[in-house]
Structure formats: structure tokens, C-alpha cells
N, C-alpha and C positions, 0 to 999 in steps of 0.2 A: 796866325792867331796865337796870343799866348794864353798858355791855358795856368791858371793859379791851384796848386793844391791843399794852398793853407785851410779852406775851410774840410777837406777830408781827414786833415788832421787834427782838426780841432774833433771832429765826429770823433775821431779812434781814442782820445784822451776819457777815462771814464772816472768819474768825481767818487769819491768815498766820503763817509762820516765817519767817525768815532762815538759808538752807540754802548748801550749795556743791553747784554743779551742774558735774559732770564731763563731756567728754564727748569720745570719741573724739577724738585728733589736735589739741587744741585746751586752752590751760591753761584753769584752772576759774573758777567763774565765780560768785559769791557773790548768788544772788537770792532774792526775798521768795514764794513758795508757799503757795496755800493750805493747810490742815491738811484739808478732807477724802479722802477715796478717790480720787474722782476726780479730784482736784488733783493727785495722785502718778501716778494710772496715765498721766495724759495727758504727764506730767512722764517719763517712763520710757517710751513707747508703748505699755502692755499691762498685763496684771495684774505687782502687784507681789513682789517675794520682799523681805525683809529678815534680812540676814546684822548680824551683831554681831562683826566678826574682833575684836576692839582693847578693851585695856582701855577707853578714856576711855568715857565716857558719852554714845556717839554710836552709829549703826544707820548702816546703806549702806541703801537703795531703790532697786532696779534690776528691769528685767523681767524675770520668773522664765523666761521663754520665750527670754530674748536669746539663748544660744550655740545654741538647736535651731533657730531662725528664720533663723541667718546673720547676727546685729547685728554690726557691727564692734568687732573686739577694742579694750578703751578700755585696764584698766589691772591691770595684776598686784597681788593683794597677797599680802604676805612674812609667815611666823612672825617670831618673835622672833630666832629663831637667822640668819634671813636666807634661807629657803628659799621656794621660790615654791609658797605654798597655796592659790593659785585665779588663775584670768583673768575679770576682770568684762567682759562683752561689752555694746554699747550706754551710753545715759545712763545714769548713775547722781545721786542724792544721798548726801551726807552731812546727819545731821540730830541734831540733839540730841534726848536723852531725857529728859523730867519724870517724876513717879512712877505714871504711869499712860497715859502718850499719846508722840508725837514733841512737838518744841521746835527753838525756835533754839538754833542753835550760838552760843556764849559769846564773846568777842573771840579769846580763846586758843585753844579748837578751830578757830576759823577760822584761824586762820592756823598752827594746827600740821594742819591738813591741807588747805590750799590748797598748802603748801610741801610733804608728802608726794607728791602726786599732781600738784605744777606742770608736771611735763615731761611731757608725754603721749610714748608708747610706740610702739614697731611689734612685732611678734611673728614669729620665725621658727625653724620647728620643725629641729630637729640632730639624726637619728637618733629617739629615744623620747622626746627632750626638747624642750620649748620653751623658747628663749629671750627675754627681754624685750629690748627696745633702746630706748633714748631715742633720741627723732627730733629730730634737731636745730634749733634757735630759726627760723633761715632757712627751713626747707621748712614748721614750724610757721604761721610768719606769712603764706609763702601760699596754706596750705590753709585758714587764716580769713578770707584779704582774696576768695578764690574761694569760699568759701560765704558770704560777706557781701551781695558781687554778686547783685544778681537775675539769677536767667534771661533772658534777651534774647532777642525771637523775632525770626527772622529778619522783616524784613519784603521783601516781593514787590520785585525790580527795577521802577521806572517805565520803563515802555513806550516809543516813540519819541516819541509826540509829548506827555510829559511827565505823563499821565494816570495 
């Protein structure tokens, strides 16, 4: 008998995109993602939701659980008219759509929505409303140079005789 391994290797070959990863307090950030499930939910920390606000032919992936869990508010998006139609909470992507799957985003969607969603937000609610606020570039930069850093553990005082 001959045995074919072509299609085992075709299994091991794993497909990537080219996405915009958003994420709370921090501008976004254009990286390469697997295409399965779990490439997204890990991307998102949880199961995923996918919203389509916007004409272009891109989908948001975000955790369908972020605002009941407490993720931190990331980014408002606007109707057309300019009204605020949701708060995306936690990571999200941006990802293109082929005729039957997600995809990478195009050069053009990347950069008409790395420039939508470049200023990351703060949220503060005014009576029954909330409002969006851009956070400004100076507290931005060091809320990324403070999550850049690793955690430091303290290490123990040496003793007196230097032990």
C-alpha cells in the first residue's frame, strides 16, 4: 500500500491575517493572527462576538462577555450621523472579510481604521449619558511604557552580614 502524506501537511500549515488589534488606553497595533477560533478567542480573552457597524468590508472581534465581566472600556463607535452606538469593552480586532471567512485588512482599511480608533478613550458618564474623551498622547505613552515593563518582584533586604 502507498500511504500519501500530503494531506497531514497540509493540516500542519496554519493560515494567518494581517488584523488591527485595539486595545484599551493604547493606539492599535497592526498584527498577524491566526485564522482559527482559538486564535481569536485567545486574541479577545474569551468567546468571541462579531459586530459589522461600517460599511467597509471588515467585522470588529471582541469578547462577547467584555462589558458583564468588567473589561476595560476601549472604544466608542459612532452612527453616521455621529451619535455614539456602542462602547466596545476589552481587546478587540479589526479584520477583513473574503466571501465566506475573515481576511486581512487591505493597506487602505488599515489605515482608515488604525486612524479611526488611533486615540484611545476614557469614558465618563454625565447624568444618563456617557461621554467619550480622548486621553491624551502624554498619559497614553505612559500607560504603554508601564505595561511594557515587567512586573519586578521585590527582592528580600540582605541581611547584615551580607547573606
Amino acid at each position: 500500500m502507498d500511504f500519501k502524506t500530503v494531506g497531514e501537511h497540509e493540516l500542519a500549515e496554519t493560515r494567518t491575517m494581517d488584523v488591527l488589534l485595539v486595545q484599551p488606553n493604547a493606539y492599535p497595533k497592526k498584527i498577524s493572527v491566526g485564522t482559527e477560533l482559538e486564535d481569536l478567542q485567545a486574541m479577545v480573552g474569551g468567546d468571541i462576538e462579531v459586530t459589522y457597524p461600517f460599511e467597509d468590508e471588515v467585522a470588529i472581534i471582541l469578547n462577547e462577555s467584555g462589558k458583564i465581566n468588567g473589561l476595560s472600556l476601549n472604544r466608542a463607535i459612532y452612527t453616521e450621523d455621529g451619535d455614539m452606538q456602542d462602547i466596545y469593552a476589552g481587546d478587540f480586532l479589526v479584520v477583513g472579510l473574503t466571501e465566506d471567512d475573515f481576511g486581512s485588512l487591505i493597506s487602505e482599511q488599515m489605515q482608515k481604521f488604525e486612524e479611526q480608533f488611533h486615540q484611545p478613550q476614557m469614558f465618563v458618564r454625565m447624568g444618563r449619558s456617557i461621554m467619550a474623551i480622548p486621553v491624551p498622547n502624554d498619559m497614553v505613552k505612559k500607560m504603554e511604557e508601564k505595561a511594557a515593563k515587567p512586573q519586578e518582584k521585590s527582592k528580600p533586604a540582605p541581611d547584615r552580614d551580607g547573606l
